[in-house]
C-alpha beads as a LAMMPS data file, in Angstrom:
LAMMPS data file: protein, C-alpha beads

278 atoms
277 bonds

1 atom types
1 bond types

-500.0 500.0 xlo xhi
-500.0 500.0 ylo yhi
-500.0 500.0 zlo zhi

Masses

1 110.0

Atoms # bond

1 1 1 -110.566 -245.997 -222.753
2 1 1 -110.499 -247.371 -226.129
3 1 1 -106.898 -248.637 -227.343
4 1 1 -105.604 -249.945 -231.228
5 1 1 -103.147 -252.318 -229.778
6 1 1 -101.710 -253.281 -233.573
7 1 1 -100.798 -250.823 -235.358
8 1 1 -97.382 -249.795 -237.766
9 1 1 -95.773 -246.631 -238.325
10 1 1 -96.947 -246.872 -242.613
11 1 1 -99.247 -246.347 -244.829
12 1 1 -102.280 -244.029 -243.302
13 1 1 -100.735 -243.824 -239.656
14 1 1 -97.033 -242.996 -241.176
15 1 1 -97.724 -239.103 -240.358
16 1 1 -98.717 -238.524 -236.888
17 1 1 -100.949 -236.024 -237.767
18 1 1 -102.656 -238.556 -239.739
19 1 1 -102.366 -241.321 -237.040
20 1 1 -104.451 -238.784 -234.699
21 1 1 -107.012 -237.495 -236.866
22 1 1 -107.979 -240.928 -237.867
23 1 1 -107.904 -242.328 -234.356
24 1 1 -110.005 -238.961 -233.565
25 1 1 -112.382 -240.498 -236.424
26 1 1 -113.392 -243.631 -234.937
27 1 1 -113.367 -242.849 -231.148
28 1 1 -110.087 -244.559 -230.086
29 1 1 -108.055 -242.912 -227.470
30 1 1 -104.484 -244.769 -227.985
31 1 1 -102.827 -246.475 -230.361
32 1 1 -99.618 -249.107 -229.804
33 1 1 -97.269 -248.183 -232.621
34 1 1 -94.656 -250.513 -233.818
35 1 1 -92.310 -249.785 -237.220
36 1 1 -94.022 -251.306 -239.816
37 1 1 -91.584 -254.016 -241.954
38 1 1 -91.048 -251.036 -244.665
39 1 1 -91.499 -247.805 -243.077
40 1 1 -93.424 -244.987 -245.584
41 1 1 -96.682 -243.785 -245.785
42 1 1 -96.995 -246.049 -249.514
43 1 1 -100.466 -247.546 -249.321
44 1 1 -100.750 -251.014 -248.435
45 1 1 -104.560 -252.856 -249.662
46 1 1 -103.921 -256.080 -248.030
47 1 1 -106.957 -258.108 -249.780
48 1 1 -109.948 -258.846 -247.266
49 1 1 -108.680 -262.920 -247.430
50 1 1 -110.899 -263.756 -244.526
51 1 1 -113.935 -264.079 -247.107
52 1 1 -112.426 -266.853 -248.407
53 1 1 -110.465 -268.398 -245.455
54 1 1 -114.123 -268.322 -243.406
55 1 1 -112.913 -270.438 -241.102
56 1 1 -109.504 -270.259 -239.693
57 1 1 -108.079 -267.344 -241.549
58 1 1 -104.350 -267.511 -243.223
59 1 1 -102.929 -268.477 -239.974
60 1 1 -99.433 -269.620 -239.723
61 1 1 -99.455 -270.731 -243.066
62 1 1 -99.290 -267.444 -244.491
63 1 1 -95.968 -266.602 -242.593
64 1 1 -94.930 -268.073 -245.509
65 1 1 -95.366 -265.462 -248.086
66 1 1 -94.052 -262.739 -245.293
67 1 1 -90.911 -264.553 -245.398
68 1 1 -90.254 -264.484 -248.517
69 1 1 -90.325 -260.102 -248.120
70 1 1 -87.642 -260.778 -245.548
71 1 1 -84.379 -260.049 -247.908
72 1 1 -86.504 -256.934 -249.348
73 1 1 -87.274 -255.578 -245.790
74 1 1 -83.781 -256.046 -245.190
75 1 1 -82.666 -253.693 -247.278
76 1 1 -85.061 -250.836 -246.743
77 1 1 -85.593 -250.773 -243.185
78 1 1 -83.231 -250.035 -240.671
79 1 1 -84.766 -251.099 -237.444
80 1 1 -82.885 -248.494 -235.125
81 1 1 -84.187 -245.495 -237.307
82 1 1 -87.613 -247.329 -237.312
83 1 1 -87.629 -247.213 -233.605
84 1 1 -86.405 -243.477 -233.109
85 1 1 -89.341 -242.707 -235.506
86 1 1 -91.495 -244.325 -233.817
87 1 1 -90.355 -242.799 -230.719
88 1 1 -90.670 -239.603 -232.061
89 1 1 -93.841 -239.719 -233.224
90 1 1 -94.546 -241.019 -229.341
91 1 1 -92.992 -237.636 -228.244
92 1 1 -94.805 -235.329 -230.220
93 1 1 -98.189 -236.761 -229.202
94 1 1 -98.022 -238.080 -225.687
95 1 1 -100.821 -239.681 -224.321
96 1 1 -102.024 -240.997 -227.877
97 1 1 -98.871 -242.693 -229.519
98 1 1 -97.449 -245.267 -227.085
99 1 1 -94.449 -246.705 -228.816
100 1 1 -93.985 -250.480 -229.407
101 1 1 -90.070 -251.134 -229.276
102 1 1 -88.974 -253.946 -232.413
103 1 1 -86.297 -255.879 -230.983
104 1 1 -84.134 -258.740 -232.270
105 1 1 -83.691 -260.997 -229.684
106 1 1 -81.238 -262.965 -232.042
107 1 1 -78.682 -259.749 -231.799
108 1 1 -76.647 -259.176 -228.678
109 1 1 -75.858 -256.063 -230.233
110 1 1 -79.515 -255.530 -229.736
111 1 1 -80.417 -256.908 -226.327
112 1 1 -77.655 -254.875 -224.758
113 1 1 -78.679 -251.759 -225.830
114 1 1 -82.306 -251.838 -224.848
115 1 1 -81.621 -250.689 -221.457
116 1 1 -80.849 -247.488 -222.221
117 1 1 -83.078 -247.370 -225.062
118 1 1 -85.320 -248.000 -222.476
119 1 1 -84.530 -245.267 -219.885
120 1 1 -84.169 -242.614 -223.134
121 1 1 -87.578 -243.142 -224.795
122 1 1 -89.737 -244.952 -222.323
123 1 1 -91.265 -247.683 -224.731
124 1 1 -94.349 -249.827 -223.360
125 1 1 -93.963 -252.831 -225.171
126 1 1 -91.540 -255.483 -227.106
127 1 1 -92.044 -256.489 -230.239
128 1 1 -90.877 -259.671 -232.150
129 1 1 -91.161 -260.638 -235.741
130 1 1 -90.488 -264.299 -235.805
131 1 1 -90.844 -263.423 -239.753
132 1 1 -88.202 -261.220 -240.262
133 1 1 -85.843 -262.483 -237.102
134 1 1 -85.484 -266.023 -237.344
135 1 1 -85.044 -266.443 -233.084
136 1 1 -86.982 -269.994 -231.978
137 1 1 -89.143 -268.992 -228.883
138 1 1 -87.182 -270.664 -226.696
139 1 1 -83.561 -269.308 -227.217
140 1 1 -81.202 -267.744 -225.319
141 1 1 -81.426 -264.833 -226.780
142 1 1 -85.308 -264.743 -225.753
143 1 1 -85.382 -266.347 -222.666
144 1 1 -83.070 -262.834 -222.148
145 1 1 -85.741 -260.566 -223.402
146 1 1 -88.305 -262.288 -220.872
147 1 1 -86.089 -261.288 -218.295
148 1 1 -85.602 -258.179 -219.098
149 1 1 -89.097 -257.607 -219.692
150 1 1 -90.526 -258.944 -216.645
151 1 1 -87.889 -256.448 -214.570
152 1 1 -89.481 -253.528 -216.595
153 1 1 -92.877 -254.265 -216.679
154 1 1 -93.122 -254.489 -220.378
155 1 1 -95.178 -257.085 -222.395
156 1 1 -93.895 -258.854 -225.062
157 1 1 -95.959 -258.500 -228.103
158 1 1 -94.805 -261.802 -230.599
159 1 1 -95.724 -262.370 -234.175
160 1 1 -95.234 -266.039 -234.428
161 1 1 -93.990 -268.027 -237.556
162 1 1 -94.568 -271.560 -236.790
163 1 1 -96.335 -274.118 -234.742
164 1 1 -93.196 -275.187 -232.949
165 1 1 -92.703 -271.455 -232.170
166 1 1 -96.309 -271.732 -230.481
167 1 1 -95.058 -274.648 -228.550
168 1 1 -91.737 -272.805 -227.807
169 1 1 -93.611 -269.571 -226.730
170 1 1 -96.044 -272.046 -224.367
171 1 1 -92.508 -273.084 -222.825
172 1 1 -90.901 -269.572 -222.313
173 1 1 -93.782 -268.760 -220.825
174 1 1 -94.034 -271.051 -218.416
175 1 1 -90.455 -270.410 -217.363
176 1 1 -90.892 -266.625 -216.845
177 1 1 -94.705 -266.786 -215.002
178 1 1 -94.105 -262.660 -214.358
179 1 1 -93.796 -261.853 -217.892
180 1 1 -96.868 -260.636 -220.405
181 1 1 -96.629 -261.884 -223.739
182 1 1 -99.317 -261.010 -226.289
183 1 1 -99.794 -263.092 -229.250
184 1 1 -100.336 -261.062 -232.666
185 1 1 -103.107 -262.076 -234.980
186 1 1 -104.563 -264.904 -233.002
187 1 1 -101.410 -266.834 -234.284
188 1 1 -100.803 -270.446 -232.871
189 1 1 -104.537 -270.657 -231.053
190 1 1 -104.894 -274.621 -231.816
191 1 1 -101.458 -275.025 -229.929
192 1 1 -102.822 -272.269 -226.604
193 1 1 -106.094 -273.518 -226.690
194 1 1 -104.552 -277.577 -226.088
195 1 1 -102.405 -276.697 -223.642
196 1 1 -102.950 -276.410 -219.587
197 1 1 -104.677 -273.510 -218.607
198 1 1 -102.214 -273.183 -215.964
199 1 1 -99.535 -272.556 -218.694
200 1 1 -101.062 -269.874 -220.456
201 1 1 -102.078 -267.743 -217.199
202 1 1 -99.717 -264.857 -218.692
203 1 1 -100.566 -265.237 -222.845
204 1 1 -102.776 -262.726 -223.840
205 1 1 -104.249 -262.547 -227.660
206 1 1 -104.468 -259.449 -230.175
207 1 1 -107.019 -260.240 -232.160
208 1 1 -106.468 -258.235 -235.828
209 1 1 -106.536 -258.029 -238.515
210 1 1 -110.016 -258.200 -239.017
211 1 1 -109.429 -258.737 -243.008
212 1 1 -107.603 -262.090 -242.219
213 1 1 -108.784 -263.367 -239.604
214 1 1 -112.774 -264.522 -239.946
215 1 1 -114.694 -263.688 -236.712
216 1 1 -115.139 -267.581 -236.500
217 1 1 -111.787 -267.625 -235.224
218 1 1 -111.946 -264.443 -232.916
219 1 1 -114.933 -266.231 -231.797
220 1 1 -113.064 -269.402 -230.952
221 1 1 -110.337 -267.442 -228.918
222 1 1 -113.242 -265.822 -226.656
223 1 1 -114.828 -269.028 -225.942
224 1 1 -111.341 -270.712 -224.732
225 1 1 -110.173 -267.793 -223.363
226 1 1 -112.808 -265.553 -222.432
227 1 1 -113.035 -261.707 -222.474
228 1 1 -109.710 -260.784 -220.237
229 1 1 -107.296 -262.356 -222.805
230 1 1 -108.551 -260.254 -225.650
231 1 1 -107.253 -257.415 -227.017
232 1 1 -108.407 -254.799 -229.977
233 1 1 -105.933 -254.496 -232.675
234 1 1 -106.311 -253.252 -236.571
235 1 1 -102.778 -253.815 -238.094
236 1 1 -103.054 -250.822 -240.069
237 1 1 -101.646 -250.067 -242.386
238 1 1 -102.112 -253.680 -243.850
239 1 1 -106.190 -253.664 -245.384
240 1 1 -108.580 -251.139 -245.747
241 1 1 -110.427 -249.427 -242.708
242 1 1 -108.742 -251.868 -240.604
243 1 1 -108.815 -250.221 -236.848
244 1 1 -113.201 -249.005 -237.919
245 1 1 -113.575 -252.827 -238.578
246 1 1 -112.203 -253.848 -235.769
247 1 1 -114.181 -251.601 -233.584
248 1 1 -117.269 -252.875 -235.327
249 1 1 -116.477 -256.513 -235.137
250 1 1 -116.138 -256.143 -231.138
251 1 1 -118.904 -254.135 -230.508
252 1 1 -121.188 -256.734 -232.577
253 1 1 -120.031 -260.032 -230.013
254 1 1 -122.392 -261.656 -228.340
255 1 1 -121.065 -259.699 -224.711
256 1 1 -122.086 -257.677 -221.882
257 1 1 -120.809 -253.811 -222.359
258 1 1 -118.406 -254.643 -219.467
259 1 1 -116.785 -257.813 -221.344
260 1 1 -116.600 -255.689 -224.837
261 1 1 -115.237 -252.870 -222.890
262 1 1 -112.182 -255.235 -221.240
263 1 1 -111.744 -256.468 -225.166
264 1 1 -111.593 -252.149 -226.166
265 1 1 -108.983 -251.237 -223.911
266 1 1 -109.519 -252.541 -220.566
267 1 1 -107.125 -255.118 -220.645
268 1 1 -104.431 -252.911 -222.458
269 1 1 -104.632 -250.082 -219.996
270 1 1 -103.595 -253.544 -217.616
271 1 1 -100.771 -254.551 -219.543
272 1 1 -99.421 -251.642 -220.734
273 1 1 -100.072 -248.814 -218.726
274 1 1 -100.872 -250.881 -215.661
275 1 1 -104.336 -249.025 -214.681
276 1 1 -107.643 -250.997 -213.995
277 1 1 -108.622 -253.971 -212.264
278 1 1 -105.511 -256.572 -212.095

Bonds

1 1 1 2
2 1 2 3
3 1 3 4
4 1 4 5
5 1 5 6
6 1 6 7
7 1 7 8
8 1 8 9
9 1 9 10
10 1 10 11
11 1 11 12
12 1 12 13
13 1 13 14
14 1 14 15
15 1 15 16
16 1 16 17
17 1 17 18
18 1 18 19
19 1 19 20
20 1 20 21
21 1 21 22
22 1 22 23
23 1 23 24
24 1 24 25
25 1 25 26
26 1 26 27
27 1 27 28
28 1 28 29
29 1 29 30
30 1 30 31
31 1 31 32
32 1 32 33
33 1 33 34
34 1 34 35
35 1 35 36
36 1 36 37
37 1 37 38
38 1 38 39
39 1 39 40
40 1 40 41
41 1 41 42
42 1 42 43
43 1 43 44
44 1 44 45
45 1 45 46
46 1 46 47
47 1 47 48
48 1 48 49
49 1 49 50
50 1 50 51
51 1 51 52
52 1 52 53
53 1 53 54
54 1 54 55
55 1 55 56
56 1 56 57
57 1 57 58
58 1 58 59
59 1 59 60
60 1 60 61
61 1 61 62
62 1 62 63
63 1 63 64
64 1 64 65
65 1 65 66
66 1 66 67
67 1 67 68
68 1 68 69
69 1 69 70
70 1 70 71
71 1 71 72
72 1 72 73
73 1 73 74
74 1 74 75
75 1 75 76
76 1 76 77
77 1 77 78
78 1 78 79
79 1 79 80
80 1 80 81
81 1 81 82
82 1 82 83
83 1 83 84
84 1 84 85
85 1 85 86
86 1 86 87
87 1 87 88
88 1 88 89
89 1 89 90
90 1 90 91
91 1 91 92
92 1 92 93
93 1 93 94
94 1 94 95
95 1 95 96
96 1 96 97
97 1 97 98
98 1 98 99
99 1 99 100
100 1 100 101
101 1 101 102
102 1 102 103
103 1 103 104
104 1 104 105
105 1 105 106
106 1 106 107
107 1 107 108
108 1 108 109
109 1 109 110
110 1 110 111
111 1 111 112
112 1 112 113
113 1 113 114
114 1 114 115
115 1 115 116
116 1 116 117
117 1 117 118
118 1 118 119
119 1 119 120
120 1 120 121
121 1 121 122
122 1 122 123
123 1 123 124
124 1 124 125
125 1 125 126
126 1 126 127
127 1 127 128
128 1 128 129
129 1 129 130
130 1 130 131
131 1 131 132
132 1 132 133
133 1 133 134
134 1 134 135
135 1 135 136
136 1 136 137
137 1 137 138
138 1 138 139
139 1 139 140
140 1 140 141
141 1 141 142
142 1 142 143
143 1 143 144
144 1 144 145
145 1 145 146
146 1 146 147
147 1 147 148
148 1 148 149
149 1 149 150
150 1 150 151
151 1 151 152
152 1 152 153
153 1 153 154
154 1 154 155
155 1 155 156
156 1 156 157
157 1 157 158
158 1 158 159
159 1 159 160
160 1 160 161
161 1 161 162
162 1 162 163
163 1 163 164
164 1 164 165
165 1 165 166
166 1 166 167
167 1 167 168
168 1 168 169
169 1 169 170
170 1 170 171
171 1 171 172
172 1 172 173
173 1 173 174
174 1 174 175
175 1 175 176
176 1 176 177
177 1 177 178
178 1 178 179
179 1 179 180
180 1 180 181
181 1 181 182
182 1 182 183
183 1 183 184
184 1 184 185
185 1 185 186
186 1 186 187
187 1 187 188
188 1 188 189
189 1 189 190
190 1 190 191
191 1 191 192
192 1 192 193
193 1 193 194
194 1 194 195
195 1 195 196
196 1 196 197
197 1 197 198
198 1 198 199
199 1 199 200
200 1 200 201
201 1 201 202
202 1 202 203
203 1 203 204
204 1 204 205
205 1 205 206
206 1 206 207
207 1 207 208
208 1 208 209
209 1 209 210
210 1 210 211
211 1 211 212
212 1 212 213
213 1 213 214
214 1 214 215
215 1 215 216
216 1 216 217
217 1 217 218
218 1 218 219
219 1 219 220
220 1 220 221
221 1 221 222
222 1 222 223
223 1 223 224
224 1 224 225
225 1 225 226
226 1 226 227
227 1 227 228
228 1 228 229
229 1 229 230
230 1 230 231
231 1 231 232
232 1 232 233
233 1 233 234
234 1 234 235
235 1 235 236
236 1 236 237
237 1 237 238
238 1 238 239
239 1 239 240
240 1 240 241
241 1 241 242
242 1 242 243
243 1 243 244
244 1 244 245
245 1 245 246
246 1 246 247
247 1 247 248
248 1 248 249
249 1 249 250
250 1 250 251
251 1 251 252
252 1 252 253
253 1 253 254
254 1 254 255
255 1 255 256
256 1 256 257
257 1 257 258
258 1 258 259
259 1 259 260
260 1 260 261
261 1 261 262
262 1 262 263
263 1 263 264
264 1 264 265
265 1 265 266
266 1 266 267
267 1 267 268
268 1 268 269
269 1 269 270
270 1 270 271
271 1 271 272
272 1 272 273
273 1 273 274
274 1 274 275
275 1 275 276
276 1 276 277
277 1 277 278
């Protein structure tokens, strides 16, 4: 089983139509769909930065920019329509679109409905954008969504902003050992890869998108944290042929088929469906 497990309802996988044919293309069997910030199937030619950035990629420091799109993804995106969307699209292609719930843990509005957003659409996953919801790692509000997580069996998928959210994450993690929490793009490795091991038992890495982060750095994240903490993602819609260079970039490590095929999808058919070796 080979699973995207990064990927935004926008852009060329806005359609589900679309979002199957091209997974169909390249040989992947799932993808984990989250809204996208702006949800429409506009284009979006994110510029392959890792050329330049060789070494450590954007990183943190290009949270920046993203922030500054916060007021403008504000107004056009609504993030309970995003959600139903996504869950429809989930619906009408079962088995391929696995639905990636956004949630605000700054909103108790928001954390009290997931429950029975929950029981209705039967997400796999939580996803935060520390980008777009300014909620420190450690709050209340998240130290709630670990809770709740952990009860359903759902990993929490985090796009980090800052450093001391990568210290904040290393602490919520540590306080709720039974949740999964998947760091997006690699985000915060200096602060993971310093810390006890014994802290970071549960912290699992995606690993896109391949046209901002160099492979020097998904390199990095294998050596510290070896095969099992790895999973594929492409981020697409955001950079050209994202999810075929992602494919490409694992299947070209240094690895034994069996580690490459943990990296594919055999550690998301753990986390999120809860088949394969624990």
């Amino acid at each position: 089983m080979i699973v995207d497990g990064h990927a935004h309802s926008a852009g060329e996988f806005y359609r589900g139509e679309d979002i199957v044919r091209n997974l169909d293309e390249v040989g992947v069997d799932k993808v984990i769909l989250c809204p996208g910030p702006v949800n429409e199937p506009r284009k979006w030619p994110v510029p392959p930065l890792a050329k330049v950035f060789r070494k450590r990629g954007l990183g943190l420091a290009g949270n920046r920019l993203l922030r500054l799109t916060a007021g403008y993804v504000a107004r056009r995106t609504d993030l309970a329509e995003a959600n139903a969307y996504v869950a429809s699209l989930a619906r009408r292609y079962p088995g391929r679109i696995v639905q990636n719930y956004w949630v605000d843990p700054g909103s108790p509005a928001d954390l009290g409905g997931l429950a029975a957003r929950h029981d209705e659409w039967k997400f796999r996953s939580l996803k935060v954008h520390q980008c777009f919801q300014r909620v420190p790692s450690d709050s209340p509000g998240m130290d709630e969504l670990a809770r709740f997580a952990a009860e359903r069996g759902l990993p929490v998928f985090i796009h980090l902003y800052a450093k001391r959210d990568a210290v904040g994450l290393l602490r919520l993690a540590a306080a709720h050992p039974g949740t999964t929490f998947v760091i997006a793009h690699l985000l915060g490795l200096d602060v993971f890869a310093a810390a006890d091991r014994a802290r970071t038992t549960n912290v699992f890495f995606d690993i896109s998108p391949p046209n901002l982060n160099p492979l020097r750095l998904v390199e990095r994240a294998l050596g510290t944290f070896g095969p099992k903490r790895l999973l594929l993602g492409s981020d697409t819609p955001y950079g050209k042929d994202n999810l075929r260079m992602s494919l490409e970039r694992v299947n070209g490590l240094r690895l034994g088929d069996g580690e490459k095929a943990l990296i594919l999808g055999g550690n998301a058919g753990r986390l999120f469906f809860g088949v394969g070796p624990q």
